[in-house]
N, C-alpha and C positions, 0 to 999 in steps of 0.2 A: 319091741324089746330092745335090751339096752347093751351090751355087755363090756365091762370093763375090765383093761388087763393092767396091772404092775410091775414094774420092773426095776433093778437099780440098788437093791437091800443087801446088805449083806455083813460083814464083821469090820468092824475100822475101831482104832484106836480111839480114847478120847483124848479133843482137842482137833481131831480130822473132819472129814465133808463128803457126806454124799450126796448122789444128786436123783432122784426118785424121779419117775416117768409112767403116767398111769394113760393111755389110749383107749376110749370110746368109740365104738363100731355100733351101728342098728338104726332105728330113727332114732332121730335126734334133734330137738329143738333148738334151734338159732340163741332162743334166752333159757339159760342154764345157770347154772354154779356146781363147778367143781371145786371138792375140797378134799382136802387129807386127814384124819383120823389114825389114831393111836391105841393098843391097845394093851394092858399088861397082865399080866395074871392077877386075878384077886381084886381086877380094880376094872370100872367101867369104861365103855370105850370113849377118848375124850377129843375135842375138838383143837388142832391145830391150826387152820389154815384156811380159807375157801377165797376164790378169786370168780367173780359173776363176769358171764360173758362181755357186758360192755368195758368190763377193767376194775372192776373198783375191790378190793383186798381186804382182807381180813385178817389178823393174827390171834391166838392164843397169847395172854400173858407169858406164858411159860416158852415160846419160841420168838417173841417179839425181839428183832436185832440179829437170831443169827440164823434163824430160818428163812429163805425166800421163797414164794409161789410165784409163778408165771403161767399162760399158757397159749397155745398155739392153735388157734381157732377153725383157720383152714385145716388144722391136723385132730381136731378133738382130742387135743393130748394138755393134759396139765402135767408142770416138774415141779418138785419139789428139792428145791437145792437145799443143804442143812450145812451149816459150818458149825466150827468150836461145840463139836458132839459133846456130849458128856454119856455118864453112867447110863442116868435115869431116863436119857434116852431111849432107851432101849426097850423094844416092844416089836409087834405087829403093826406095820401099815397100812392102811387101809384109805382108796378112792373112793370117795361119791360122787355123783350125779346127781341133781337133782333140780327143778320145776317149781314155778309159782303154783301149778295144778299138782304137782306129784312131790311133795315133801319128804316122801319115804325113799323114791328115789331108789338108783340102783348102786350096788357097791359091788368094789373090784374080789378077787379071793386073798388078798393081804401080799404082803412082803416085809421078812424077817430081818430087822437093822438089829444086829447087835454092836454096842459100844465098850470095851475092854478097858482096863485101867493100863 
């Protein structure tokens, strides 16, 4: 079993930056992909980011340019850095984990960015 934790969310103006940090503890496979997820009310949860253990990156249209993923392999930790926030930002974050064999994959319990005008 997998468990992921979140950390990092929380109220920032827009136009500001935060920087998101999700840690995976349990077994854990060498080849993974971690990614970040968003979620808002009334709306399904949507795909931001995912960076695959050997390096290669992924973005959402909608974060391409001011969001960055990276991650720390010795440490089973992905961040998600976010710059020039805006509004619509703003949501539930959420970690995955997940496996060429396990697609479903485990996910973090979220972390609340809100973005203020």
């Amino acid at each position: 079993q997998v468990q992921l934790v979140e950390s990092g969310g929380g109220l920032v103006q827009a136009g500001g930056s935060l920087r998101l940090s999700c840690t995976a503890s349990g077994i854990i496979s060498s080849i993974n992909t971690m990614g970040w997820y968003r979620q808002t009310p009334g709306k399904q949860r949507e795909f931001l980011a995912h960076a695959i253990s050997g390096g290669t990156t992924n973005y959402a249209d909608s974060v391409k340019g001011r969001f960055t993923i990276s991650r720390d392999n010795d440490k089973n930790t992905v961040y998600l850095q976010m710059n020039s926030l805006k509004i619509e930002d703003t949501g539930v974050y959420y970690c995955k984990l997940y496996t060429p064999w396990n697609a479903a994959g485990f996910w973090g319990q979220g972390t609340q960015v809100t973005v203020s005008s």
